[in-house]
N, C-alpha and C positions, 0 to 999 in steps of 0.2 A: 454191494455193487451188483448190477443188473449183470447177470450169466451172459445172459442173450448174448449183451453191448461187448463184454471182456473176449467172448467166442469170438466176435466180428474183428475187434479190435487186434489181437491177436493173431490172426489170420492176416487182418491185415499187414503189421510188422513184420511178420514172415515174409510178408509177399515182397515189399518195400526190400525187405535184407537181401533178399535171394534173387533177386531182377537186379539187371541194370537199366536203370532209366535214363533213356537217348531224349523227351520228348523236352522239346525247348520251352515250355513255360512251366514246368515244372523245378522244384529245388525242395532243398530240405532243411527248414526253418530250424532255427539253434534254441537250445532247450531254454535260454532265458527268453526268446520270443513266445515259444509257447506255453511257457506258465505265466506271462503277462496277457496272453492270448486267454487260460485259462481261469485267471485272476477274478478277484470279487468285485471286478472294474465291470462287468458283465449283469451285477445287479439294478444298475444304476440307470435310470432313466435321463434325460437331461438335452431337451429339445431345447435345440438355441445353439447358440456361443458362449466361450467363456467371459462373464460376466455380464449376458445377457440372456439369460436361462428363463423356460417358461416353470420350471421347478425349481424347490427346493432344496437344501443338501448338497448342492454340483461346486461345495468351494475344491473339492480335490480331482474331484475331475474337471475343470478348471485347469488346475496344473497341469494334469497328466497330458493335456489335449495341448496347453501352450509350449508346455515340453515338446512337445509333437513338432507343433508347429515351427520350434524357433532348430529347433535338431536339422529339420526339413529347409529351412534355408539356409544352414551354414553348409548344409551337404552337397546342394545346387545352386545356392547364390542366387536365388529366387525373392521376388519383391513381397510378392504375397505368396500363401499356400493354404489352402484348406484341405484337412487332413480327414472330413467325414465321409466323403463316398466309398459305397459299402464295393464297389470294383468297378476295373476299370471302365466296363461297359456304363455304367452310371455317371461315372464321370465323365466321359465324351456327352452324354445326354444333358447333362448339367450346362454343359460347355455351350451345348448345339441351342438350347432353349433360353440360356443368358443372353446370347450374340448374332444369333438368325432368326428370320423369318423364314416360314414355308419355303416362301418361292428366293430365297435368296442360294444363287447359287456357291455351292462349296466342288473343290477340281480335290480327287483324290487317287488313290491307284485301287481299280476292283479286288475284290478278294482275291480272285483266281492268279493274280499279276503280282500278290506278296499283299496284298491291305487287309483288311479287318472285318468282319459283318459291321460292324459300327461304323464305318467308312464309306457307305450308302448302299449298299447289300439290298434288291428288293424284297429281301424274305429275313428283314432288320427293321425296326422304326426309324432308320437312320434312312431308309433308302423311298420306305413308305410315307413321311414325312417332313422331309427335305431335299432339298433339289440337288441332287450332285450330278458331277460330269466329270467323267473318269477319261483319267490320261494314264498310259501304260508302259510297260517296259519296252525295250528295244527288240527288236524279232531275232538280232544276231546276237548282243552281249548280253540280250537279258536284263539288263540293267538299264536307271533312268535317262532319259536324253535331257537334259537340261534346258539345251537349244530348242529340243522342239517342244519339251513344258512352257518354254518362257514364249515361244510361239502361240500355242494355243490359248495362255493366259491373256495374252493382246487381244487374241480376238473375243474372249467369251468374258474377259473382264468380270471375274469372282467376286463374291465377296470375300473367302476365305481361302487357302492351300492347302491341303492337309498335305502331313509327309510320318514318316514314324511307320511302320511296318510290320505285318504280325508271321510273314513269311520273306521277308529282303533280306538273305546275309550277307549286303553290303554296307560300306558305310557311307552317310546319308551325309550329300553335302550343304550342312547347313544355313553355310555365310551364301550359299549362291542360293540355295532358297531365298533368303531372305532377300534379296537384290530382286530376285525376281516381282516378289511381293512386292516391294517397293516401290519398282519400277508400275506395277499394276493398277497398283493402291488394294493391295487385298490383305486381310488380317493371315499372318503366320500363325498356323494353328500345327501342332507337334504329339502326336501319340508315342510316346517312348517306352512303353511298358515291357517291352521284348529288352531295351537296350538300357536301361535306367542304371544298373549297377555297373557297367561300361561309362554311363558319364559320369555316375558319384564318382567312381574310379578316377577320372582323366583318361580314360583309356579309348576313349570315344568322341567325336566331335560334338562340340557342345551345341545343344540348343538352347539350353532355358536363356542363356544372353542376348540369342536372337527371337525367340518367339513373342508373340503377343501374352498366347498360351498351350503350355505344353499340361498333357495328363498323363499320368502312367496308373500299371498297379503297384502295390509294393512285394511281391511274390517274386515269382521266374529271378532275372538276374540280379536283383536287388536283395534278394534270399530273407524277404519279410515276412507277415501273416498275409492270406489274402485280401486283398482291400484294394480301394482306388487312394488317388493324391490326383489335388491339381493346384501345378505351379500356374501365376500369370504376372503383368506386370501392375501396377497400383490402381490405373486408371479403370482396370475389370475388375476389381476386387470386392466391389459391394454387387456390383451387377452377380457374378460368381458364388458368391455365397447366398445372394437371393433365391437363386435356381436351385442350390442343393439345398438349403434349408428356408422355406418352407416348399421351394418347388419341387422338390423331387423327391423328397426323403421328409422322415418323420423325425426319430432320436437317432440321432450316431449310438454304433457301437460302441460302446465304450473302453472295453476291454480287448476289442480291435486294434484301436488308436493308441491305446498303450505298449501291444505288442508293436503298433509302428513306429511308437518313441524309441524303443528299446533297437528296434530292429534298423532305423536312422542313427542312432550312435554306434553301432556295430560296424557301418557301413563308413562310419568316419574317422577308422582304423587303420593303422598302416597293415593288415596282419587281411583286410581286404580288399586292401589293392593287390596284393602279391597271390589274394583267391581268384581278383578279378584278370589278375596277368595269366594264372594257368589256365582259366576258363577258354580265353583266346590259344594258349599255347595248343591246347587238345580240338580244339576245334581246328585248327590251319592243320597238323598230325593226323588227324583221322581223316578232314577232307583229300589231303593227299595221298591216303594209303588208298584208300578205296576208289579215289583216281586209275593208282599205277594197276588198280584190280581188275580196271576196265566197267567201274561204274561212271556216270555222268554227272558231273558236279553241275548244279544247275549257277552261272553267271561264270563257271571258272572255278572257283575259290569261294572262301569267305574272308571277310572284316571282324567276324561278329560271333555271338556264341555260338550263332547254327549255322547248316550247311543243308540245302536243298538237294535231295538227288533223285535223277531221273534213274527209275526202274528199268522203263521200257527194252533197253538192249541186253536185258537178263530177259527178254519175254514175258515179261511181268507186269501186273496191275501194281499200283500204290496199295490197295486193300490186299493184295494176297500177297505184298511183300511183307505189311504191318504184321497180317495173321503167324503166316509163316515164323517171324522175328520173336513175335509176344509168343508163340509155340515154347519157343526155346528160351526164353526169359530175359528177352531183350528188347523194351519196351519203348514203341518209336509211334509215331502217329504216321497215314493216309495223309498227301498234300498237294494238292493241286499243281502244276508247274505252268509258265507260263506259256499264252497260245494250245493247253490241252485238249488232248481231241479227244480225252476221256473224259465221264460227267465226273461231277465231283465226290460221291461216293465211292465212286472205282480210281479217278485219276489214276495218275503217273504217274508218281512221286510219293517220297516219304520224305521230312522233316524231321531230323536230328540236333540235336542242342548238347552241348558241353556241361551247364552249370551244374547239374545235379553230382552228375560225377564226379567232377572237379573238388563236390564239395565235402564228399570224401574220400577226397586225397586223391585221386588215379590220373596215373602221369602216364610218362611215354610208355613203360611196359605194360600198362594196359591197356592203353588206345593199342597197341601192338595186338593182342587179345583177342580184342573188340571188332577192331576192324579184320582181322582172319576169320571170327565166327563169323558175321555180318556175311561175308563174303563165301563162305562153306554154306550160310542157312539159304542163300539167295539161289544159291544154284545148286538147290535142292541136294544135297550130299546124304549118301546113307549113310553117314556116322552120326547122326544124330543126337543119338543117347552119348555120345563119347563128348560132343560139342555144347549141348546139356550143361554135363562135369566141369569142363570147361566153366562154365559161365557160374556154375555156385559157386568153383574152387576161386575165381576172381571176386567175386560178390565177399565173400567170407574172408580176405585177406586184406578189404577197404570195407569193415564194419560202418551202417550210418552212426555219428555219435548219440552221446547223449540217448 
C-alpha cells in the first residue's frame, strides 16, 4: 500500500474522529456504502442503460443499476429515476438542458437568500447560460412569501419554478408551489439534495408527488456515497436520460451506483426514520440553546436539519466565526444571510446541520455541549485549551462507526 496515501488517510480519520462536524451537507456513509463504493463495480465501463450498453460484459451492472433504480422509487414513489449523475450539480444541468432553452425563463431564490450556484448564480453555467429571475425571501420573516411569488410568476410567466434550497431551514410548501405552477402554466422543478432523507423519512413535505422534476444528491441527509439522482414523472423520462447520457456524461460510475443501491435500502429502514427523527430533534435543541445565548436564528427556527445563524451581534464576520470554531474542532461552514451587507466570503453567518452528528448518536447531552462551546469559542473566551478538551472528550465518547 502507498505510505504516502495510508499517511493522508489516516490523518484524515483522526481529523474526522476528533471534530465535530456542524457542516450541513456533510454525513458519514455506513461501512456497507463504502465498500460498495469501493467494490470491483468500479472497473467496469458501461456507457448506456441497462440493456442498452454500448459495451460488453454490463449483464451485472445491469442489475446493480436496476437495483438502484427500482430501491429509488419504492423510497420516493417516483415514476421514473435515473441513478447516473455523478452530483448533484450535474444533475440540475441534466435537467436545465433536457427542458429549457437559453432564453426560457426559470424564477428561483439567489444564492445569498438560501439557493444554490446551480439556481442561476452568474459565476455558475446555470446563471451564464440560462435566463433566471430570482424572487426572494421576506425582509422581516425571512422566509418565502407565497402571495408575492405567485405575484411575480403572473407577471413574468416562467417556464419553470425552482424551489429546494441549499441554505432554507424552512420547510418548503410544496402543494402551494405546485398551485402556483399550475395556476401559471410553469414546469415544477424541486432540488431536494439538502432535504432528501427528511422526505424518504416522511418527516418532510413531499415533493416527488408534486413535481414535474425533482433532483437531489445522495450524500448530506440521505447518508449515501456522493452522487446525483433525478426523480421525474414518465412523460420527461426519455428526454432525461437523453441529457445525462449521451448529453452530459460519458459511463456512469458504476461502483457509485451500487453504493447508491445499497445506500437507498438503508434509507427504507425503520432504524432510519428514527436517525432521521433525531436529526430534526438536535437541530430544533441546538437552534434554541444558542437562541436563549443570544445568537440570531436566521427565519426564527428551523424545520429542517440546519439552522442559519447570524454572527453579527457577537461582532463578528461568518469567516472569522467558521475560523475561530474549526480552531477549536468544531467544524461549520461561512454562509451568507439574507439582504447581507457583507460580500460573500466574509458574510454574516455560519450554517449548521444536525446529520453528521446525529449519525453518531449525539442527543440532548450533547447538543448541550456543543451549543456551550459554540457559545464560549464565539465570544472569544480564554479557556480555550480547556474548551479544546471539551470537544475531544465529546468526540471520543460518539466514536464514527465502522
Amino acid at each position: 500500500m502507498d505510505n504516502n496515501y495510508l499517511t493522508i488517510l489516516n490523518d484524515e480519520k483522526n481529523r474526522q474522529n476528533k471534530s465535530i462536524v456542524l457542516i450541513a451537507s456533510e454525513n458519514y456513509a455506513s461501512k456497507s456504502v463504502r465498500e460498495a463504493q469501493g467494490s470491483i463495480f468500479t472497473n467496469k465501463y458501461a456507457e448506456g442503460y441497462p440493456g442498452a450498453r454500448y459495451y460488453g460484459g454490463c449483464e451485472y451492472v445491469d442489475q446493480i443499476e436496476n437495483l438502484a433504480i427500482s430501491r429509488a422509487k419504492e423510497l420516493f414513489g417516483a415514476e421514473h429515476v435515473n441513478v447516473q449523475p455523478h452530483s448533484g450539480a450535474q444533475a440540475n444541468m441534466a435537467v436545465y438542458s433536457a427542458l429549457f432553452n437559453s432564453p426560457d425563463l426559470i424564477m428561483s431564490l439567489p444564492l445569498d437568500h438560501g439557493g444554490h450556484l446551480t439556481h442561476g448564480s452568474k459565476v455558475n453555467f446555470s446563471g451564464k447560460f440560462y435566463n433566471f429571475k430570482h424572487y426572494e425571501v421576506d425582509r422581516e420573516s425571512e422566509q418565502i412569501d407565497y402571495d408575492k411569488l405567485h405575484e411575480l410568476a403572473k407577471i413574468f410567466s416562467p417556464k419553470a419554478i425552482l424551489s429546494g434550497f441549499t441554505a432554507y431551514p424552512r420547510e418548503i410548501d410544496f402543494e402551494r408551489m405546485k398551485y402556483i405552477c399550475e395556476d401559471v402554466g410553469s414546469l415544477m422543478i424541486v432540488d431536494m439534495a439538502h432535504i432528501s432523507g427528511l422526505v424518504a423519512a416522511k418527516l418532510h413535505n413531499d415533493c416527488v408527488k408534486y413535481a414535474d422534476v425533482v433532483t437531489s444528491t445522495t450524500h448530506k441527509t440521505l447518508r449515501g456515497p456522493r452522487g446525483g439522482l433525478i426523480l421525474s414523472k414518465k412523460e420527461y423520462a426519455k428526454k432525461i436520460d437523453k441529457s445525462v447520457f449521451p448529453g452530459m456524461q460519458g459511463g456512469p460510475m458504476m461502483h457509485t451506483i451500487a453504493a447508491k443501491a445499497v445506500a437507498f435500502q438503508e434509507a427504507l429502514s425503520e432504524d432510519f426514520v428514527e436517525y432521521q427523527k433525531l436529526v430534526l430533534k438536535n437541530a430544533k435543541s441546538l437552534a434554541s440553546k444558542l437562541a436563549k445565548s443570544g445568537l440570531r436564528i436566521v427565519t426564527g427556527d428551523t424545520d429542517t436539519h440546519m439552522l442559519l445563524v447570524d454572527v453579527s451581534n457577537f461582532n463578528l464576520t461568518g469567516k472569522l466565526a467558521e475560523e475561530r470554531l474549526n480552531e477549536s474542532g468544531i467544524i461549520v461552514n461561512r454562509n451568507t444571510i439574507p439582504y447581507d451587507v457583507n460580500p460573500p466570503r466574509i458574510c454574516s453567518g455560519i450554517r449548521i446541520g444536525t446529520a453528521a452528528i446525529s449519525s453518531r448518536g449525539m442527543d440532548e447531552d450533547a447538543i448541550s455541549v456543543i451549543s456551550e462551546c459554540i457559545i464560549q469559542i464565539l465570544r472569544n473566551s480564554s479557556e480555550k485549551n480547556i474548551i479544546k478538551e471539551k470537544i475531544l472528550s465529546l468526540a471520543s465518547k460518539y466514536p464514527i462507526l465502522d
